[in-house]
MDAnalysis code that builds the backbone (N, CA, C; Angstrom):
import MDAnalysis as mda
import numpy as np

u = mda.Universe.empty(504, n_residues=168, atom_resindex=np.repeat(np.arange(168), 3), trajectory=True)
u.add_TopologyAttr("name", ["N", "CA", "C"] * 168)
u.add_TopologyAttr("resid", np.arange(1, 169))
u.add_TopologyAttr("resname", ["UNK", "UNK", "UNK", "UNK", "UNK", "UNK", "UNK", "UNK", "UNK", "UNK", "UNK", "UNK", "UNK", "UNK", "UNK", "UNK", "UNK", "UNK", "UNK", "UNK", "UNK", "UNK", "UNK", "UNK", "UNK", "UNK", "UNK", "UNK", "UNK", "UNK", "UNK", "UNK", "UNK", "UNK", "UNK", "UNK", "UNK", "UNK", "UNK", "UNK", "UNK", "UNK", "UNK", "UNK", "UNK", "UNK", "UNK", "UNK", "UNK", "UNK", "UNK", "UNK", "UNK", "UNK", "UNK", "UNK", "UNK", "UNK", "UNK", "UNK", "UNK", "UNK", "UNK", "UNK", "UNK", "UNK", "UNK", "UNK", "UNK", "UNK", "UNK", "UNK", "UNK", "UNK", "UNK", "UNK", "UNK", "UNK", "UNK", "UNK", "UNK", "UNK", "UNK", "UNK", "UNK", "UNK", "UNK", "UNK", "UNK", "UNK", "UNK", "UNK", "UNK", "UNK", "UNK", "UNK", "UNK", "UNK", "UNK", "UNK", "UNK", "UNK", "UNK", "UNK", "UNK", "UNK", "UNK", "UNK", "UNK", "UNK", "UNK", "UNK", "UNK", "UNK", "UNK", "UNK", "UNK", "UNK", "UNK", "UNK", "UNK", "UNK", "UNK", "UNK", "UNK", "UNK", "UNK", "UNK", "UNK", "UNK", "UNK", "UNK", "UNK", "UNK", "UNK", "UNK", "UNK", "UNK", "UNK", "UNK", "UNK", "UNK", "UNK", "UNK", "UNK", "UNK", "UNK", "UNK", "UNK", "UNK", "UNK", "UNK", "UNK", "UNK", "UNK", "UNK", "UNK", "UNK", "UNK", "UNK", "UNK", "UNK", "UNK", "UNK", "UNK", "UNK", "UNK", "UNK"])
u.atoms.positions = np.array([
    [-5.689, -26.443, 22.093],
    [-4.346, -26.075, 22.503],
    [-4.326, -24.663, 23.059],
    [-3.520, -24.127, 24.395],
    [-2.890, -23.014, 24.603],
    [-2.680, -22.452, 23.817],
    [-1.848, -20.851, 24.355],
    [-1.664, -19.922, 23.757],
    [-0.181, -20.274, 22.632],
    [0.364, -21.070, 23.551],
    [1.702, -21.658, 23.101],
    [1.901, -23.014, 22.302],
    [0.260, -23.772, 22.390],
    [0.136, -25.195, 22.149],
    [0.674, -25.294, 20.255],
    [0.546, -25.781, 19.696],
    [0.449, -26.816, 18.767],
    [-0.075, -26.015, 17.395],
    [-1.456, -25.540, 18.003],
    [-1.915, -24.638, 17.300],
    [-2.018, -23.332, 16.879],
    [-1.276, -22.438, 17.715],
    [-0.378, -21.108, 17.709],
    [0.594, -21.062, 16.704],
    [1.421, -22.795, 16.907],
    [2.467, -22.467, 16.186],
    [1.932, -22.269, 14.593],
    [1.177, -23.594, 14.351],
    [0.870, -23.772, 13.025],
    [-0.015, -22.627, 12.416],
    [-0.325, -21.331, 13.155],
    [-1.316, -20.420, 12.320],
    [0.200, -19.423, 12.354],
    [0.843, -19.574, 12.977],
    [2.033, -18.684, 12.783],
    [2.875, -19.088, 11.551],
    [3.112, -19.951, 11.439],
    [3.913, -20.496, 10.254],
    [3.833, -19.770, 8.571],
    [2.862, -19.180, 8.501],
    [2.405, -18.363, 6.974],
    [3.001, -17.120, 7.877],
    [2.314, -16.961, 8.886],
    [3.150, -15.259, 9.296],
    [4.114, -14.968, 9.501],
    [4.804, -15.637, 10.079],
    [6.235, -15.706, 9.637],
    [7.179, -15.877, 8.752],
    [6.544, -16.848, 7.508],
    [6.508, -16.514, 6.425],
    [6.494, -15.344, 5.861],
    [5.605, -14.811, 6.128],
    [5.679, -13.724, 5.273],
    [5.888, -12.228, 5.560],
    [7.255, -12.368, 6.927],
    [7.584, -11.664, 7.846],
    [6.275, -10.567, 8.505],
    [5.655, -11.366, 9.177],
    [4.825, -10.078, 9.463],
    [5.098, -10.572, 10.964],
    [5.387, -11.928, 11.666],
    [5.448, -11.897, 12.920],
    [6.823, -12.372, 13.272],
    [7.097, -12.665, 14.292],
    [8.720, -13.050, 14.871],
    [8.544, -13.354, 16.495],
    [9.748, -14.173, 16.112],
    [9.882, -15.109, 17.939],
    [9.878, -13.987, 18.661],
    [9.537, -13.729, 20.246],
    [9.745, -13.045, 21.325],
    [9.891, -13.670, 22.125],
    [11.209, -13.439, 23.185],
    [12.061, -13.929, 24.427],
    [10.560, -14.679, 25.005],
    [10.226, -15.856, 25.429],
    [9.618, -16.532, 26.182],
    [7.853, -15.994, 26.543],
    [7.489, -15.216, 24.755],
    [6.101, -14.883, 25.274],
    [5.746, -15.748, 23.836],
    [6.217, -16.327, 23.389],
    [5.778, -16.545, 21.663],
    [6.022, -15.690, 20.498],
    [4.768, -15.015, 19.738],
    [5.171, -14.027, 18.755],
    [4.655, -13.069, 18.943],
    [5.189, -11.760, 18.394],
    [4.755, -10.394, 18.405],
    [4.722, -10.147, 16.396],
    [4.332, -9.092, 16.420],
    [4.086, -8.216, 15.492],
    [5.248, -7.790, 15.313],
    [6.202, -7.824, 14.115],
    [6.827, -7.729, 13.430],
    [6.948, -5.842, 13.538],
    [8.176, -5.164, 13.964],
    [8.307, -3.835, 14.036],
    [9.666, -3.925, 12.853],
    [9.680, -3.098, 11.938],
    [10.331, -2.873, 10.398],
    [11.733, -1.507, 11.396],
    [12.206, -1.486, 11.211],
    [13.384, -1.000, 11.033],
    [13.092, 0.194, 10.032],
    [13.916, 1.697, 10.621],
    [13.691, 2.880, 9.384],
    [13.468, 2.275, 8.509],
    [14.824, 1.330, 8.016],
    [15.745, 1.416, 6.663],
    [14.927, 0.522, 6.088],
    [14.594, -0.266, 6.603],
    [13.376, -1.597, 5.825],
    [12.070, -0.749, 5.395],
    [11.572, 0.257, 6.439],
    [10.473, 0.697, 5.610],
    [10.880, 2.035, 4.595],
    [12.166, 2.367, 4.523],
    [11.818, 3.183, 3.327],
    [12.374, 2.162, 2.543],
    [12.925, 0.863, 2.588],
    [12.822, 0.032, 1.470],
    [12.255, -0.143, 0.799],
    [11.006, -0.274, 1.868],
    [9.773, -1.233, 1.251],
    [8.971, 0.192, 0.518],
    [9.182, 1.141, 0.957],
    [8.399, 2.527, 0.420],
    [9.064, 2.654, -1.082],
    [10.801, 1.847, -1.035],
    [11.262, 2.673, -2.190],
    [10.645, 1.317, -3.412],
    [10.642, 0.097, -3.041],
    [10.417, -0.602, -3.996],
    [8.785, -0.536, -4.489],
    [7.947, -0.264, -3.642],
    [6.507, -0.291, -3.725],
    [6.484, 0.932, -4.565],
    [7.565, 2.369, -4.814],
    [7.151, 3.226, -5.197],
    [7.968, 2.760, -6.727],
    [8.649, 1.859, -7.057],
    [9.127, 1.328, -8.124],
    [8.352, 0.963, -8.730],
    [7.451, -0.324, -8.378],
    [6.766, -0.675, -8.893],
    [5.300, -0.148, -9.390],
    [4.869, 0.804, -8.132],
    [3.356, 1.688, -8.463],
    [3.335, 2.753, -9.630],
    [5.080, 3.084, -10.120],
    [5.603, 3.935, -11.076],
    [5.374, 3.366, -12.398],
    [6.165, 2.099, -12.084],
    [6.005, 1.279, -13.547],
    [4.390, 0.988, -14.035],
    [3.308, 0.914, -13.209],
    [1.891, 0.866, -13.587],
    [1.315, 1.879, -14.146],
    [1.742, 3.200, -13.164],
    [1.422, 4.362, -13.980],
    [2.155, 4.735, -15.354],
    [3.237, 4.025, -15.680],
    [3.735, 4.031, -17.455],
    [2.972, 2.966, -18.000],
    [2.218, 1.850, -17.626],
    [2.099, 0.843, -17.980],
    [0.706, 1.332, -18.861],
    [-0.194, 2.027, -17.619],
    [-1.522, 2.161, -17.648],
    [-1.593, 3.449, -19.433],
    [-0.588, 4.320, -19.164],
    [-0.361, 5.334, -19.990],
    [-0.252, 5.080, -21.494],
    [0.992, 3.658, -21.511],
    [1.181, 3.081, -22.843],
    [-0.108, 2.233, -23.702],
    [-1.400, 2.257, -22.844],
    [-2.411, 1.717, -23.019],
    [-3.353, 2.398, -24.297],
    [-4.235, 2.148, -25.037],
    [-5.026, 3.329, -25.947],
    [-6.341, 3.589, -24.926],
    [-6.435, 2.557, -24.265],
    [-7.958, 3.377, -23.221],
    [-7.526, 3.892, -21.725],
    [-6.296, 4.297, -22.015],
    [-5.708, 5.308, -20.606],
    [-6.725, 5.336, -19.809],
    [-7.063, 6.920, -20.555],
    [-8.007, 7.649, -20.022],
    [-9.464, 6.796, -19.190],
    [-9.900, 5.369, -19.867],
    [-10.814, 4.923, -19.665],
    [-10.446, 4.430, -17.802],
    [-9.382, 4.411, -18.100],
    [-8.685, 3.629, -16.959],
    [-8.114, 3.697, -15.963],
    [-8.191, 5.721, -16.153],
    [-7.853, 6.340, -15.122],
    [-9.588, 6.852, -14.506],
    [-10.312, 7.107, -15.907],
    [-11.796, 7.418, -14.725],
    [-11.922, 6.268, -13.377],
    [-11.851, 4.756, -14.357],
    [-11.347, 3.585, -13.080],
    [-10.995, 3.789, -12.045],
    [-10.063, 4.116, -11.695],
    [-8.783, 4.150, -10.797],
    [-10.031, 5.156, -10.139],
    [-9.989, 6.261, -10.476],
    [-10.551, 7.552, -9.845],
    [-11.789, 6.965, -9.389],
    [-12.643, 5.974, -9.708],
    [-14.350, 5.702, -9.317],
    [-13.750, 4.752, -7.882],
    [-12.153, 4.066, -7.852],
    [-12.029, 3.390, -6.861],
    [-11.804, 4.211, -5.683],
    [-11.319, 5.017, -6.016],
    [-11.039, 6.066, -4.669],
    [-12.831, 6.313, -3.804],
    [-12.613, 6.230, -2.795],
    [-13.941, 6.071, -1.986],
    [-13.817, 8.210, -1.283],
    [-15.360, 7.740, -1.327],
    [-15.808, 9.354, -0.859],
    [-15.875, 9.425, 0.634],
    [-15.757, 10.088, 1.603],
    [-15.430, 9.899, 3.156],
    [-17.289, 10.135, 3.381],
    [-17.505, 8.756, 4.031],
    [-18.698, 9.053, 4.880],
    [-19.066, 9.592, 5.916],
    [-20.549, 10.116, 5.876],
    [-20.202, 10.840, 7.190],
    [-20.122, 10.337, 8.237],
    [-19.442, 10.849, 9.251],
    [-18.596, 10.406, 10.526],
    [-17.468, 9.609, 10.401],
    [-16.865, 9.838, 8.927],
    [-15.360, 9.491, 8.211],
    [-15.552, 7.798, 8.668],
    [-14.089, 7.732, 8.364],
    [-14.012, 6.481, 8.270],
    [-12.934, 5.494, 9.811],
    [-13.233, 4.574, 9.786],
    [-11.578, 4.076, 11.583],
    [-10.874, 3.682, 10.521],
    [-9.605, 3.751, 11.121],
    [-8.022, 3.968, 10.309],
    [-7.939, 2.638, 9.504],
    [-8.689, 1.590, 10.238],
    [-8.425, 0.134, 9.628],
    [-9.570, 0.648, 7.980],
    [-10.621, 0.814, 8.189],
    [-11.110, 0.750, 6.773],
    [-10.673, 1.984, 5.757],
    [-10.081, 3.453, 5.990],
    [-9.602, 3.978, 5.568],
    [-8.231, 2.802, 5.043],
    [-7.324, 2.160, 5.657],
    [-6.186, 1.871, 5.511],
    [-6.735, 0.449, 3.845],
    [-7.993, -0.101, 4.251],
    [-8.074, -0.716, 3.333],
    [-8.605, 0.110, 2.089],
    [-9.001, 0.824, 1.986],
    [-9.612, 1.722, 0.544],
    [-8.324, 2.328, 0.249],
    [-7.148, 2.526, 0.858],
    [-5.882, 3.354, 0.400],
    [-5.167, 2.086, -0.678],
    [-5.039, 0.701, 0.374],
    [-4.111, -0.515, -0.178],
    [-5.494, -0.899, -1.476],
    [-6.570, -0.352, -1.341],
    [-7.354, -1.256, -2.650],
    [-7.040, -0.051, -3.964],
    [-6.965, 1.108, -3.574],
    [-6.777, 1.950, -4.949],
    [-5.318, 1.667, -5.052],
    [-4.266, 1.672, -4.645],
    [-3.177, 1.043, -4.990],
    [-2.835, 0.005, -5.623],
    [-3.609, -0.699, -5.354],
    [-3.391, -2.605, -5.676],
    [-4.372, -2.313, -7.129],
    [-5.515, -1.331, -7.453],
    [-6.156, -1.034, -8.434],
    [-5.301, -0.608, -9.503],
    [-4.319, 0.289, -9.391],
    [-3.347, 1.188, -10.494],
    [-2.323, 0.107, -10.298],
    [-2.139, -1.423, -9.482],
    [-1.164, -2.004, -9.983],
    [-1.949, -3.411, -11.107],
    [-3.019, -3.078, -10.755],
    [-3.766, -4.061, -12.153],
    [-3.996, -3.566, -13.212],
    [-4.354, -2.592, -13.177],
    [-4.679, -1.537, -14.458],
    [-3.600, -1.567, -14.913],
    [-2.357, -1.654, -14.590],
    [-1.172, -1.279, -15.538],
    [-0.997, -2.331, -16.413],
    [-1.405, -3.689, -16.158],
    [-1.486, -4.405, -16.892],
    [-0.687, -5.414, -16.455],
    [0.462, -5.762, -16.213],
    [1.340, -6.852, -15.788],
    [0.812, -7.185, -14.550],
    [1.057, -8.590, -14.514],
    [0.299, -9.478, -13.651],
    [1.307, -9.793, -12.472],
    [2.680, -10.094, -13.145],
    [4.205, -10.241, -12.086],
    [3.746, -8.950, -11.458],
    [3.791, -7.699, -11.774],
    [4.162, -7.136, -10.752],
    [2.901, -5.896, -10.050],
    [1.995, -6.579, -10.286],
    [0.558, -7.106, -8.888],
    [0.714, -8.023, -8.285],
    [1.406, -9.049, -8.621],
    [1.743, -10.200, -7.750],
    [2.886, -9.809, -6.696],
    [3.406, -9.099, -7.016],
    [4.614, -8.584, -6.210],
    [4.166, -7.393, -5.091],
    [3.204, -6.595, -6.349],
    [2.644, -5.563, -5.169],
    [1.888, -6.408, -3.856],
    [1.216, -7.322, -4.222],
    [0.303, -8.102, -3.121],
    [1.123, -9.024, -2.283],
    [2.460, -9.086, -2.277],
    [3.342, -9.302, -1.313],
    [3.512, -8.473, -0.834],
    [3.719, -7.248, -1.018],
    [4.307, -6.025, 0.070],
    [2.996, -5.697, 1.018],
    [1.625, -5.762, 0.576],
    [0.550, -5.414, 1.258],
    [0.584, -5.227, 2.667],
    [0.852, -6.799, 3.038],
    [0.668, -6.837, 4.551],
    [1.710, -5.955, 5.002],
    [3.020, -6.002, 4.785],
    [3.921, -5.255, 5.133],
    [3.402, -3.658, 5.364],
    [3.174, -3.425, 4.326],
    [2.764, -1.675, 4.614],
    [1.403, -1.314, 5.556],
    [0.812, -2.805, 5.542],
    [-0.268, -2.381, 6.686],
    [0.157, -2.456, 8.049],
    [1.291, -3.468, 8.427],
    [1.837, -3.295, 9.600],
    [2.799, -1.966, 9.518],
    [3.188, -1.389, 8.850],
    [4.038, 0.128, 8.832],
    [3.000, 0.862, 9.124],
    [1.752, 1.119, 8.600],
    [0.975, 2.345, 8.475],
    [0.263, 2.051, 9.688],
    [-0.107, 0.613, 10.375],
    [-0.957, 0.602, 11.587],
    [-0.163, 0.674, 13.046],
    [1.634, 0.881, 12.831],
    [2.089, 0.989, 13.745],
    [2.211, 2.265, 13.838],
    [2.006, 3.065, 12.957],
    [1.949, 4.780, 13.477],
    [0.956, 5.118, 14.336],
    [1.938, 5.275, 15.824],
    [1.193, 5.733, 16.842],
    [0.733, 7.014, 17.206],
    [1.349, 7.640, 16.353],
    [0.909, 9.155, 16.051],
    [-0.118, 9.588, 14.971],
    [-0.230, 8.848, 14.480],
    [-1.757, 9.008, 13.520],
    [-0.886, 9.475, 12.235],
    [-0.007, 9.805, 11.704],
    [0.199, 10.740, 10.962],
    [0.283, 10.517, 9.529],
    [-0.183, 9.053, 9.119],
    [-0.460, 8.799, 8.325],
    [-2.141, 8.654, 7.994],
    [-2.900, 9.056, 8.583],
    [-4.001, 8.690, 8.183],
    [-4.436, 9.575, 7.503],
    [-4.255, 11.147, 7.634],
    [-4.342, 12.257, 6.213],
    [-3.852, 11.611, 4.882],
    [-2.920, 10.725, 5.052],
    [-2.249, 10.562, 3.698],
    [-3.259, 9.282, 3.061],
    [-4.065, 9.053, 3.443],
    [-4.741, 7.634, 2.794],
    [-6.163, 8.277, 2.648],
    [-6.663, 9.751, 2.433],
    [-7.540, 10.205, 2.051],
    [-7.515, 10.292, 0.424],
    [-9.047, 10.635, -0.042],
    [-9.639, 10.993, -1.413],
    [-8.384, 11.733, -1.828],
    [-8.683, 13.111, -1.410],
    [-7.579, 14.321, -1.650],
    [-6.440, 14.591, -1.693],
    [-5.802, 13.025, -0.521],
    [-4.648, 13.138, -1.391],
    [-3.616, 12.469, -2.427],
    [-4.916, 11.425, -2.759],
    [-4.593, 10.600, -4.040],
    [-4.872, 11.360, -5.508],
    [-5.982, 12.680, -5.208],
    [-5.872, 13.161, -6.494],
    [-4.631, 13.420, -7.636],
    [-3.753, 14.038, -6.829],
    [-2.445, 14.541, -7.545],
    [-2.299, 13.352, -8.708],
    [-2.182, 12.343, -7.855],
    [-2.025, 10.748, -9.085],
    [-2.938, 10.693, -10.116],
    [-3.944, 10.927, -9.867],
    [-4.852, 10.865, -11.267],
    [-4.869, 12.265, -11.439],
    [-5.006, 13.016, -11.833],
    [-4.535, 14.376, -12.112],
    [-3.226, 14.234, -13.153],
    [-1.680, 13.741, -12.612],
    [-0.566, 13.130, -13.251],
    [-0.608, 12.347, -14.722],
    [-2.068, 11.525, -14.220],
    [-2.378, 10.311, -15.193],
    [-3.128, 10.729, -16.381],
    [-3.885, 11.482, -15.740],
    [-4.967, 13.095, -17.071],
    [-4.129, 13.348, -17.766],
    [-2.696, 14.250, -17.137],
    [-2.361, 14.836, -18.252],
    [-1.529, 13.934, -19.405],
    [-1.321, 12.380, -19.023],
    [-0.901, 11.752, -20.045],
    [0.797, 11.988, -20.011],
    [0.955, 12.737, -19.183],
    [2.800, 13.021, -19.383],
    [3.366, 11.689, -18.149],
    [4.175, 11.072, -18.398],
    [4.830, 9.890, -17.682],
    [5.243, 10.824, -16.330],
    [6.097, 11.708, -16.945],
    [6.991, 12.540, -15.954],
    [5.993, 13.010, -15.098],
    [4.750, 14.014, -15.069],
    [4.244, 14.201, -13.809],
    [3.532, 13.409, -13.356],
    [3.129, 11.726, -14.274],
    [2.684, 11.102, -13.282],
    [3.503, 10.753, -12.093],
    [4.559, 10.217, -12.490],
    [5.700, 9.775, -11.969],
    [6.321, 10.546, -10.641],
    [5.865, 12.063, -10.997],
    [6.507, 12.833, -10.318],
    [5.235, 12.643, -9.068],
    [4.252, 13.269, -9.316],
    [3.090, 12.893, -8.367],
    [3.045, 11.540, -7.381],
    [2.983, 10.483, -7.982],
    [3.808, 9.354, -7.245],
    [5.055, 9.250, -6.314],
    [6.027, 9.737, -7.017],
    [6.819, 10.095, -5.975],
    [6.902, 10.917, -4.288],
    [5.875, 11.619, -4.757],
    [5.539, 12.661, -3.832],
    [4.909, 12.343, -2.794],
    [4.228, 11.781, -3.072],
    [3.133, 10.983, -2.647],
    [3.627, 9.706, -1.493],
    [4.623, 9.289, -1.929],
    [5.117, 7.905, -1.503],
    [6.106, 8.778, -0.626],
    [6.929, 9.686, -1.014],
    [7.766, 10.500, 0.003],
    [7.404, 10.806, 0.996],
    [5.275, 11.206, 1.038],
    [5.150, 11.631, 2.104],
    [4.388, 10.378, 2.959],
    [4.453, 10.050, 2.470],
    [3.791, 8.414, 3.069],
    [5.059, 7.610, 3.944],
    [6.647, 7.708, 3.451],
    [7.466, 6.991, 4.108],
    [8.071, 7.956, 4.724],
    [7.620, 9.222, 4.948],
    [8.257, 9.581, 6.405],
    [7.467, 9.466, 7.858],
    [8.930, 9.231, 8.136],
    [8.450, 8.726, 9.580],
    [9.466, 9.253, 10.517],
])
């Protein structure tokens, strides 16, 4: 089948599903472009939920074991760094990491719905200006937060973090 045949449609059908693509006037589908307000939605609920892991992980007795974890997932920049696509996946895997570690399974399941979403937000920045933010250095603050065992500066670190991630 064509571009338009039979078989276009049916690989579209999950993507659209799961809003990542949408009809376009007489070309088929495009890539799904989010609206401000949808992506600091999606920034504010993803930062809901990545919050509740970092209390989750805390209320734990092998925290600490579990933040060295988290910290061994964070990847070291090779040399001649990394292209934005595999940086973008080591950012969504230490994320999706502190939403397993926290322990609840609903809401890793929930985080791994928003995934694709934030990869089409972060890969439509045509200005690059997210790709500092999906480095080693500047996920430390979060485990740093998680060291000191206090909810509040994990929480707070997270926040920060996600603030500077959903501007746009």
């Amino acid at each position: 089948p064509g571009p338009g045949g039979p078989g276009a449609s049916a690989h579209a059908d999950p993507l659209q599903e799961a809003g990542l693509v949408e009809e376009a006037d007489r070309t088929g589908l495009r890539v799904r472009q989010l609206t401000a307000r949808e992506v600091t939605e999606l920034f504010q609920v993803r930062l809901a939920l990545e919050k509740e892991a970092l209390v989750g992980i805390l209320a734990l007795d092998n925290a600490q074991e579990l933040v060295d974890e988290l910290e061994a997932a964070l990847p070291d920049e090779p040399e001649g760094g990394f292209s934005v696509s595999d940086r973008l996946d080591a950012d969504l895997a230490f994320h999706e990491k502190l939403c397993e570690l926290g322990g609840n399974s609903m809401l890793l399941s929930m985080w791994c719905q928003l995934k694709d979403l934030i990869r089409v937000v972060v890969l439509s920045d045509a200005e690059g200006r997210n790709e500092s933010l999906m480095k080693r250095a500047y996920h430390l603050p979060i485990i740093d937060g998680l060291r000191s065992g206090d909810p509040v500066l994990a929480k707070t670190a997270m926040r920060q973090h996600m603030d500077a991630a959903s501007a746009r």
